[in-house]
N, C-alpha and C positions, 0 to 999 in steps of 0.2 A: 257138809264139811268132811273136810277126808282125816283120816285117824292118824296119819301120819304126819310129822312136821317135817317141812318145807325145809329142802337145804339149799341156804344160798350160795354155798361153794356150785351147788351144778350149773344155776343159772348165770355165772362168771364168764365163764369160754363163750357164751354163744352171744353170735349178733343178733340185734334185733333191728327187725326191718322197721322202720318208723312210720312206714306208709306213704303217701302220698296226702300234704298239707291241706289242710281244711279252708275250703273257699272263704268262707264268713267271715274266717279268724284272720284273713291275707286286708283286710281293711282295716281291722284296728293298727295295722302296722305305721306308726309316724317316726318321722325324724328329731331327734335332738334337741334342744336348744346350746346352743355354745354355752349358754350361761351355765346350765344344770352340769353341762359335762365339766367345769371349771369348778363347782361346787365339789360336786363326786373327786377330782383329784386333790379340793385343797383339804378336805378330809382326811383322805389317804394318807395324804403327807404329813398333816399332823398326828396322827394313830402312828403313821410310823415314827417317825419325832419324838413321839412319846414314849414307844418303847425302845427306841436306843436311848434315852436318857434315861428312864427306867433302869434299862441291862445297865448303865454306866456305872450308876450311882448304888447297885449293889454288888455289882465286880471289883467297882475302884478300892474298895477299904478292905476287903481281903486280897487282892495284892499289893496293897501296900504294906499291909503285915507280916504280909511272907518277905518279901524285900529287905524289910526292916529288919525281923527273925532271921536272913541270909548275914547282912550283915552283920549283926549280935556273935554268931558262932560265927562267923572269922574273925572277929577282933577276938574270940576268946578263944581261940585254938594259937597253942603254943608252935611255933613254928621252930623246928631243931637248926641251928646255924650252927654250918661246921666252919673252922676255922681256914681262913683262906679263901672261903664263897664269896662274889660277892651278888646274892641273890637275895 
């Protein structure tokens, strides 16, 4: 063991050659099934589904509060009407 710790900032820049793929390993390689890859997106799509109603339904009620609080101060701020405007 070396007495120094390893810093992963140097090992960043550099490439690493991955070698040349391993025979043995080039036969577990299969294909698909349509089904499993239909599985995998209907997933996805509910996780995402789920976090945009999620973000919805903790965004929506603080802008509606701000909204609300916009309109509150304008009904309550006195507006100066000069005589002869018609604004």
């Amino acid at each position: 063991m070396s007495e120094q710790p390893e810093k992963p900032e140097a090992h960043e820049n550099e490439e690493v050659d991955p070698g040349e793929p391993i025979a043995a390993l080039a036969g577990f390689e299969g294909n698909t099934s349509p089904g499993f890859m239909m599985r995998v997106r209907r997933k996805i799509q509910r996780r995402t589904t789920t976090a945009q109603v999620a973000s919805f339904t903790w965004n929506v009620p603080s802008i509606v509060l701000l909204e609300l609080w916009r309109v509150l101060i304008q009904l309550l701020q006195l507006k100066d009407v000069e005589k002869g405007s018609r604004t």
